[in-house]
C-alpha positions in Angstrom: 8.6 6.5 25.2 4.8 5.7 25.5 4.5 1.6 25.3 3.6 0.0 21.5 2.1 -3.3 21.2 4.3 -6.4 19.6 4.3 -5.5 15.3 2.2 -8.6 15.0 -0.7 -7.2 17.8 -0.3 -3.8 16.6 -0.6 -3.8 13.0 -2.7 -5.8 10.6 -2.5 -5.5 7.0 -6.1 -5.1 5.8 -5.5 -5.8 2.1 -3.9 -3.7 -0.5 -6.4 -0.8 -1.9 -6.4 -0.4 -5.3 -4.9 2.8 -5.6 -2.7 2.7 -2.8 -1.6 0.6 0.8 -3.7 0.3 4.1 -2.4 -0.7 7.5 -3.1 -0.2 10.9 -1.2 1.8 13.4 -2.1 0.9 17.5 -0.5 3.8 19.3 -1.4 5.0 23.0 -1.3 8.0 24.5 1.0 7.4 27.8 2.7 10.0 29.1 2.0 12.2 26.3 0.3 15.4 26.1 -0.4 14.7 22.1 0.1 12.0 19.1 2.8 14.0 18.0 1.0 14.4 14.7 -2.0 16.7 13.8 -5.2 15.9 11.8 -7.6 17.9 9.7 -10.4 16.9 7.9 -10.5 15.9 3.9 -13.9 15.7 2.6 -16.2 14.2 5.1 -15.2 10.7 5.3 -11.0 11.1 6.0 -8.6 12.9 8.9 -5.1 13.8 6.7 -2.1 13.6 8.3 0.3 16.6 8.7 2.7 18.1 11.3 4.3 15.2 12.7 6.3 15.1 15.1 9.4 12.2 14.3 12.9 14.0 16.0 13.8 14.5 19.1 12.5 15.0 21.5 11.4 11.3 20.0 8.8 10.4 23.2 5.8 11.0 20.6 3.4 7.5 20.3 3.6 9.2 16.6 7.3 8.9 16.6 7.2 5.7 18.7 5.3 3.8 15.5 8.1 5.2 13.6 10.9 4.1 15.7 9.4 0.5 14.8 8.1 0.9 11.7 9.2 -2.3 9.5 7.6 -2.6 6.5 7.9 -6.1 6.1 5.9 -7.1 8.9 3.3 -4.8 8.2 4.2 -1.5 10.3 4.9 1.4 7.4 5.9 5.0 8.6 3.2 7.2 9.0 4.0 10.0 7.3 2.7 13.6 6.3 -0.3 13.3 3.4 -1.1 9.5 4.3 -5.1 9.6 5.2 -6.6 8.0 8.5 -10.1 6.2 7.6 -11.0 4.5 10.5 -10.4 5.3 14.6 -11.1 2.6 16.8 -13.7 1.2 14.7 -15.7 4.4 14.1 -15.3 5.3 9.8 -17.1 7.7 7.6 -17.9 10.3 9.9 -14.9 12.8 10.6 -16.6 14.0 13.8 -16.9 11.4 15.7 -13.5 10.0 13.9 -12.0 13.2 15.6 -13.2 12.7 19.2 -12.0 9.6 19.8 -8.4 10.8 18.6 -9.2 13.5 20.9 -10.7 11.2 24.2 -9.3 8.1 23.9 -6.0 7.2 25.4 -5.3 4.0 23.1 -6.2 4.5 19.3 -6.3 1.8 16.5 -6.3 3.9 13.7 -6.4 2.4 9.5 -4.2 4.3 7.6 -4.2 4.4 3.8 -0.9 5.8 1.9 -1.7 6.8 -1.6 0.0 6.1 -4.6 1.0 9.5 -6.6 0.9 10.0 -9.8 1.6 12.9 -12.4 -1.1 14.5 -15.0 -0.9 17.7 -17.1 -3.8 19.1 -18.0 -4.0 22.7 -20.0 -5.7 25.7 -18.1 -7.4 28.0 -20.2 -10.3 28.8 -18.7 -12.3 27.5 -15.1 -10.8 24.1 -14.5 -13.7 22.4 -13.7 -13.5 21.1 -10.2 -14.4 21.5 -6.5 -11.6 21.2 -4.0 -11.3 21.4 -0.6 -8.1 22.5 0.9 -6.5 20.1 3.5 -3.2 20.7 5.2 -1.1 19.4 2.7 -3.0 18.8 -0.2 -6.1 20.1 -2.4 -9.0 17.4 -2.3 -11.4 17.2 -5.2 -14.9 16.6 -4.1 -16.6 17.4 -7.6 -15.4 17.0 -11.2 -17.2 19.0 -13.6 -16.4 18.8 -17.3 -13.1 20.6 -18.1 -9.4 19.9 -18.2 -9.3 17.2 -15.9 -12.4 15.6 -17.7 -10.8 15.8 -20.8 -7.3 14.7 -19.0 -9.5 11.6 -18.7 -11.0 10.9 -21.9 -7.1 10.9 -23.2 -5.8 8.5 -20.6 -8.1 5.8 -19.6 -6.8 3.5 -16.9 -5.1 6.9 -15.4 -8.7 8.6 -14.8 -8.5 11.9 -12.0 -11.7 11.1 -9.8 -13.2 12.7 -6.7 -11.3 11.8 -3.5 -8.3 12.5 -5.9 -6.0 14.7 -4.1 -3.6 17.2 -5.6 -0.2 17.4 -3.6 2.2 19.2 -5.8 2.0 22.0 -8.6 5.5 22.4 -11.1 7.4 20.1 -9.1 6.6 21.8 -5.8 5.2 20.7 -2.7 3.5 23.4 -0.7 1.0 23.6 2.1 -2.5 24.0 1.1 -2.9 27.7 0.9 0.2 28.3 -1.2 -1.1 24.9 -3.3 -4.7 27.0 -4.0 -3.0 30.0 -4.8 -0.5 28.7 -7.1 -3.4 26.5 -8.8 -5.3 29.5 -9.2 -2.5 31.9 -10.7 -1.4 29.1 -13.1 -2.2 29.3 -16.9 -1.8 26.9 -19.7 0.2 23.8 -18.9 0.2 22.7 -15.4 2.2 20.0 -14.1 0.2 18.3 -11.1 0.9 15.7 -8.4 -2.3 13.4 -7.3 -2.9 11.2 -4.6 -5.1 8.8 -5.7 -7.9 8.4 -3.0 -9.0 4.9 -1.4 -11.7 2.9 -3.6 -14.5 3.8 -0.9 -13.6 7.7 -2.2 -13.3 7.2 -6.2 -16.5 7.1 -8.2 -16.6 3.8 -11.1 -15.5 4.4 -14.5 -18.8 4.7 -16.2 
């Protein structure tokens, strides 16, 4: 498998987020034609993490992390739906985020793993927001007054904001297209999954 530095030279807890847990994963490229995990852009600041690669055959730097992953010493799983906010040092910009996961052969990548948490709001009408479909999730990049606005004004402390990411409609967990066409065939109460996004991402409580 492709070499992974020591856990205490490879990952570096960067403080907890307040809606969810950032590390960083040091992975290299070796022998490896890929990561053994794709990318694809959430909004314009975040790379989301889908399709990886963790089984056999296990010679993935993806799978490597994995392999060694020990949350106590700082090294969580990478898994599918955790966001990636920084590549060796470049952040907020998913282009240039995306060519150095593309050139570089060594890549010292933040991750954040949102917490989830469940909402119902009732749909009777437009729901009010913007999304952009991801991989694995629906992210909301503008809330406009509706049933997620009024969600809010019910439950403060549990707000929905933008950078919010819906993962899972009725208790089900679908890839993005089949998330957007179940959200938009829905009527009256929907049970929703959210993936809070990192503090850069969520708006203040006004």
């Amino acid at each position: 498998p492709p070499p992974v530095r020591p856990p205490a030279a490879a990952a570096a807890a960067t403080g907890p987020a307040e809606h969810g847990r950032r590390f960083v994963a040091e992975m290299a490229r070796g022998e490896s034609a890929d990561w053994g995990v794709q990318l694809m852009p959430v909004g314009t600041m975040a790379l989301e993490l889908h399709s990886l690669r963790d089984g056999p055959p296990e010679d993935s730097p993806a799978g490597g992390w994995n392999r060694s992953a020990d949350r106590a010493l700082g090294r969580p799983r990478i898994c599918a739906g955790d966001l990636v906010l920084a590549i060796n040092g470049v952040r907020g910009n998913v282009n240039e985020m995306w060519q150095r996961w593309k050139e570089d052969e060594v890549v010292r990548c933040e991750i954040y793993k949102p917490n989830e948490v469940p909402i119902c709001v009732v749909k009777d009408g437009p729901l009010g927001i913007n999304i952009q479909s991801g991989e694995v999730s629906l992210f909301i990049d503008q809330l406009n007054p509706g049933p997620f606005t009024l969600w809010n004004d019910a439950h403060p402390g549990q707000e929905v904001r933008e950078g919010d990411r819906i993962v899972a409609i009725g208790g089900r967990r679908m890839r993005a297209p089949e998330l957007l066409e179940a959200l938009k065939a829905a009527s009256g109460t929907l049970e929703l999954v959210l993936a809070q996004g990192p503090h850069e991402f969520r708006p203040a409580t006004s």
